[in-house]
N, C-alpha and C positions, 0 to 999 in steps of 0.2 A: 240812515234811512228815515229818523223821525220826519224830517222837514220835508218830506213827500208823502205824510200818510193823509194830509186834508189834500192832495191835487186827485182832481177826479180823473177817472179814466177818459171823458171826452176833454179836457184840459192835457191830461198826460199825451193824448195822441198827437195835439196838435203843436204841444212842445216839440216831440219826436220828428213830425213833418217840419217843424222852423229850425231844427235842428241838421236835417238832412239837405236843405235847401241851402241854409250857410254854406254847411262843407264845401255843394257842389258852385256853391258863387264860388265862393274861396279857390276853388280847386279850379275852376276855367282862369278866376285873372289873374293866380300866380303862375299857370302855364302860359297861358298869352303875354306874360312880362319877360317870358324868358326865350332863347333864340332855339330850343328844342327846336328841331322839325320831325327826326323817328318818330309813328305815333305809337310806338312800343315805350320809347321813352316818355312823351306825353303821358302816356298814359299812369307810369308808375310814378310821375309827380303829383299830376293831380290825386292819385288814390292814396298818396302819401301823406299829400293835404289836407285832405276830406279826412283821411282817418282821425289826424291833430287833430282837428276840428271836433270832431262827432268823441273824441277823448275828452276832448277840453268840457264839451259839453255832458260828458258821465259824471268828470270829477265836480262841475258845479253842482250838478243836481245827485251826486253822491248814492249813482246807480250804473253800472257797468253794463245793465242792460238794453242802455240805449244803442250799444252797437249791435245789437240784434238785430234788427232790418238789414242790416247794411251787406250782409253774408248774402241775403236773396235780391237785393234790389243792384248790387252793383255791375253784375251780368247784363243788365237792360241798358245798364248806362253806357257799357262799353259797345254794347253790340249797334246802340246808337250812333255812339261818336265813329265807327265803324262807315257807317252808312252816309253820315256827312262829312267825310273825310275823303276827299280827292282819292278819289285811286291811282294806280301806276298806267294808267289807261288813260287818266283824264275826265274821268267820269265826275261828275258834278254831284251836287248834294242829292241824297237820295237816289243815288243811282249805279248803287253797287248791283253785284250778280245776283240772280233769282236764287244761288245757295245761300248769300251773306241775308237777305229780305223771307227765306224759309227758317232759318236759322233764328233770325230774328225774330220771328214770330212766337216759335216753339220757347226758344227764351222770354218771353212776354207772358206765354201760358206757366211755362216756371216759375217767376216773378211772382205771379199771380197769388199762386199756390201758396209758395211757401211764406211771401209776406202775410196773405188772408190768414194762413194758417197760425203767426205769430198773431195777429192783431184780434183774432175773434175771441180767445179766452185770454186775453192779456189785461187783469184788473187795472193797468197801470201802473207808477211809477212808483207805486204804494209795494211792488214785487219789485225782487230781482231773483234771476234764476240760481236755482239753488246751488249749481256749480261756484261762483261768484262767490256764495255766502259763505261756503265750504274753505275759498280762499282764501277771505277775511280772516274766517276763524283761524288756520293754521298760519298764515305771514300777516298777521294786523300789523308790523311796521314797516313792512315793504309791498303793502298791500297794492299802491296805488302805483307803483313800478312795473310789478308782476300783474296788473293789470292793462298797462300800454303792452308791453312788451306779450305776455300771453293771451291776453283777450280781447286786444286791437288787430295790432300788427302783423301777430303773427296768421290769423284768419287771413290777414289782408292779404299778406304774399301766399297764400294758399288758394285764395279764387284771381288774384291776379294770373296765377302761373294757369288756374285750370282754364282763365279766357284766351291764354296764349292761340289755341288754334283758329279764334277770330280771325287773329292778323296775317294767318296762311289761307282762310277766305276770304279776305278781304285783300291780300295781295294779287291772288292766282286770278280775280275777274270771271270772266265766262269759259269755265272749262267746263268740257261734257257732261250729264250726269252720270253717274254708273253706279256700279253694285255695291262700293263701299258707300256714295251717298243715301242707299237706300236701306243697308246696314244698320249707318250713325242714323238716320231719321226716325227709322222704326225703333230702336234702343232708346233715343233720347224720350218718345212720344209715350211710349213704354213704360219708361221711368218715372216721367211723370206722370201718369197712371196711377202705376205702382204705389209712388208715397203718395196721392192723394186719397185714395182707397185704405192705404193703412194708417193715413193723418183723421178720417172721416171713422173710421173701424176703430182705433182708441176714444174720439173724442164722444161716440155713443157709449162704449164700455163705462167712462168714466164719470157719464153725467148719469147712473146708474147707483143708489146709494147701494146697494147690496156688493157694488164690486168693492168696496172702498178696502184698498188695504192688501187687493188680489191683484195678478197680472193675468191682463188679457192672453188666452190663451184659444181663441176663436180665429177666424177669417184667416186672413193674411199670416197673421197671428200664432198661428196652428201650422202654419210649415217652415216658419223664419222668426227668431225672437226680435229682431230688428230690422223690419222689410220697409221700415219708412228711409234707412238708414242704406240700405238696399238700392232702393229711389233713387235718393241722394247721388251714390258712387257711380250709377248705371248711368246716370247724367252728363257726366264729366267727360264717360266714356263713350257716349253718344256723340257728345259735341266734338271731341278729340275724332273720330270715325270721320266724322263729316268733314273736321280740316286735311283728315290724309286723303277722301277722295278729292280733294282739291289740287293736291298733290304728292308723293310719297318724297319729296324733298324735307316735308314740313313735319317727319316721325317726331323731330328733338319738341313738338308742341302738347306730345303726348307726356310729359314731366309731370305738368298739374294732374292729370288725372288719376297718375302712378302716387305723388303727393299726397292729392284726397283720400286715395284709400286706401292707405300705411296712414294718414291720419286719423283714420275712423276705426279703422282695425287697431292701434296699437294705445291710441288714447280715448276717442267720445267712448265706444262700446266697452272696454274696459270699464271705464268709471262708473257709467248705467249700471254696468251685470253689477260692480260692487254693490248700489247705492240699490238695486232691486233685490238681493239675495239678503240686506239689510230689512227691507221696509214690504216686499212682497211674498207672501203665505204662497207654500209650495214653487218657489223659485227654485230649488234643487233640482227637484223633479222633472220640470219646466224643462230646465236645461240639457237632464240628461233625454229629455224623449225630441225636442225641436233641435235643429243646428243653428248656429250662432247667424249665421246669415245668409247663406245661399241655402236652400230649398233642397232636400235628397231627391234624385232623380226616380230612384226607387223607392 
């Protein structure tokens, strides 16, 4: 990490953006070199690429955190190539269904969110999230393995799977609206509510010096120890709603979202409660009066 503590954070961003741009060149002219036509298939090449890429570009600059954008931005990428992607209709660029262009949007609002939220307290390339460092420390010789492998890749096939039910919006074309699209709309819109409310509710607590050391235990906060995490899952399961009202053919697109949240449940909140029951005053206590993640209805 020395050889990044002179890059400034307005340098470190801008690595980050020439970095995400590579990928996605890389990733369109090794899929146009090749005879794919599925855009399921497409699509798991190019994001196979982009990931090499945005790896390649941790291990030069000797930070694993540069794949951190790439968790919020690649949902917008897809839900685009989505939209310029001929449908089974024959629809032209930009001229998917009014669910795939609503969809679309609400993932744009997500995007938004959760990249703004990475880049606005992000000192630059001079951090890496302290997950990562934790890594270091316990496999420093097979560090940078179990770093393709756990903190590439495997994120990767875990929002690929959760954009799965793009491709049942963007197959099914103009079917009805109904009650499951107004379900998944209000969940996903919700969701992202949700974490940005409890993204904006930590980042006041902590720019706070008297919290330093303590766990928020206000707002959001106060009826969920991990409501941004909450966000997060509600999301998946939002968008997944929206491709079964497209059609109930399209259940097997609901994997990702089932994925996401055995991933959050059995590994991210894990590791937080450990690393907070370490480092946060009355975490015990915390834990036994809040529930880990959904809200008591009573």
């Amino acid at each position: 990490m020395e050889k990044n503590l002179s890059l400034s954070r307005s340098n470190s961003i801008l690595l980050t953006v020439a970095a995400y741009l590579a990928a996605l060149c890389c990733a369109i002219l090794v899929v146009r070199a090749t005879s794919l036509q599925h855009p399921l298939a497409q699509l798991a090449l190019g994001d196979l690429v982009a990931t090499v890429v945005i790896f390649l570009f941790s291990v030069a600059l000797n930070n694993s955190s540069m794949y951190d954008p790439y968790w919020s931005l690649k949902p917008l990428v897809f839900a685009v190539y989505y939209l310029m992607f001929p449908s089974l209709a024959g629809e032209g660029v930009l001229m998917g269904s009014w669910r795939l262009l609503l969809v679309t949007t609400l993932i744009l609002l997500y995007s938004i969110r959760l990249t703004s939220n990475f880049y606005r307290d992000w000192p630059g390339l001079k951090h890496e999230d302290w997950r990562y460092q934790e890594f270091r420390k316990q496999y420093p010789k097979i560090y940078w393995l179990m770093s393709f492998f756990g903190i590439h890749f495997f994120p990767t096939v875990m929002v690929y799977l959760g954009c799965l039910p793009l491709f049942g919006i963007w197959q099914a074309g103009q079917t009805p609206f109904n009650l499951t699209d107004l379900a998944g709309g209000l969940i996903l819109t919700g969701a992202i509510i949700l974490a940005f409310t409890a993204d904006e509710q930590l980042r006041r607590f902590r720019k706070n010096p008297a919290n330093k050391g303590m766990a928020i235990t206000t707002g959001l906060w106060g009826i969920s120890r991990h409501p941004n995490y909450l966000g997060e899952i509600l999301t998946w399961w939002g968008l997944f709603l929206v491709g079964l009202a497209a059609g109930i053919g399209y259940w097997w697109t609901g994997i990702g979202a089932v994925m996401i949240t055995l991933m959050f449940l059995f590994i991210s909140i894990p590791m937080i409660e450990k690393r907070n029951l370490q480092r946060r005053k009355g975490y015990t206590d915390y834990i036994e009066r809040v529930p880990e993640l959904v809200p008591k209805l009573l």
